[in-house]
C-alpha positions as CSV (number, residue, x, y, z in Angstrom):
1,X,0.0,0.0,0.0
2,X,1.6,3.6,-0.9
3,X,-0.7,5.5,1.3
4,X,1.0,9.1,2.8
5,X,3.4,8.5,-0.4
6,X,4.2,11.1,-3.2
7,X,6.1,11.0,-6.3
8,X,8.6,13.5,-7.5
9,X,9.8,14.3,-11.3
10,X,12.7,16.5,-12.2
11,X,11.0,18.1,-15.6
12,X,13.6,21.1,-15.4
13,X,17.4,21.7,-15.0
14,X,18.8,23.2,-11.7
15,X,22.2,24.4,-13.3
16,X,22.4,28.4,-13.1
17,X,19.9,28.2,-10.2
18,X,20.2,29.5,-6.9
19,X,22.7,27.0,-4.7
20,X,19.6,27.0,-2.4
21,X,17.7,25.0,-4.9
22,X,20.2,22.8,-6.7
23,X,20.7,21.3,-2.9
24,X,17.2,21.2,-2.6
25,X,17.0,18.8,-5.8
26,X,20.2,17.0,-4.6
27,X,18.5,16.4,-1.3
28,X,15.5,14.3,-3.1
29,X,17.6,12.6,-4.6
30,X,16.7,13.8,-8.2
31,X,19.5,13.1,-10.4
32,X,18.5,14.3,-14.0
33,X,15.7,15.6,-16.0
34,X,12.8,13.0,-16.1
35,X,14.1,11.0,-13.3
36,X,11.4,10.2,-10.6
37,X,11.7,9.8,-6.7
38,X,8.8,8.4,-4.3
39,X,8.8,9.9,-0.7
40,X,6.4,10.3,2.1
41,X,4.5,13.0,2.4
42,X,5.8,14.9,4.8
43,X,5.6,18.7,5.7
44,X,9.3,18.6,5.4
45,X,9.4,17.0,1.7
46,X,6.3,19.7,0.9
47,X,8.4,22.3,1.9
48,X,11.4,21.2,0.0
49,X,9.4,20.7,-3.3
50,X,7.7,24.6,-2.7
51,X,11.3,25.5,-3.1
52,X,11.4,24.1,-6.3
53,X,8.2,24.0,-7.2
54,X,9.4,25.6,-11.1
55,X,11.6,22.8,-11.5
56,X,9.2,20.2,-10.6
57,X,5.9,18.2,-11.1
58,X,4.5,16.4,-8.0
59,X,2.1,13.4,-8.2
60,X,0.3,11.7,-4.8
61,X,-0.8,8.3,-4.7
């Protein structure tokens, strides 16, 4: 069951971003563009993807 989970995609590139943001897409463990993570849904995760929200499309489950 993938209840509380949410998936990630990297759709854009983080070079000649902010630091702040290329960690932030390090940190989830995105890789490169069209690569897709699955985390729990957490307020932390949330608030790392509204940091990135431009770079990134967000699916629940």
């Amino acid at each position: 069951m993938n209840a509380g989970k949410i998936k990630i995609t990297l759709l854009r590139s983080p070079q000649g971003r902010k630091p702040s943001q290329r960690l932030t897409v390090n940190a989830l463990g995105l890789r490169r563009i069209n690569h897709t993570v699955e985390h729990t849904d957490t307020p932390q995760i949330r608030g790392m993807i509204a940091r990135i929200r431009h770079l990134v499309a967000v699916e629940d489950n």
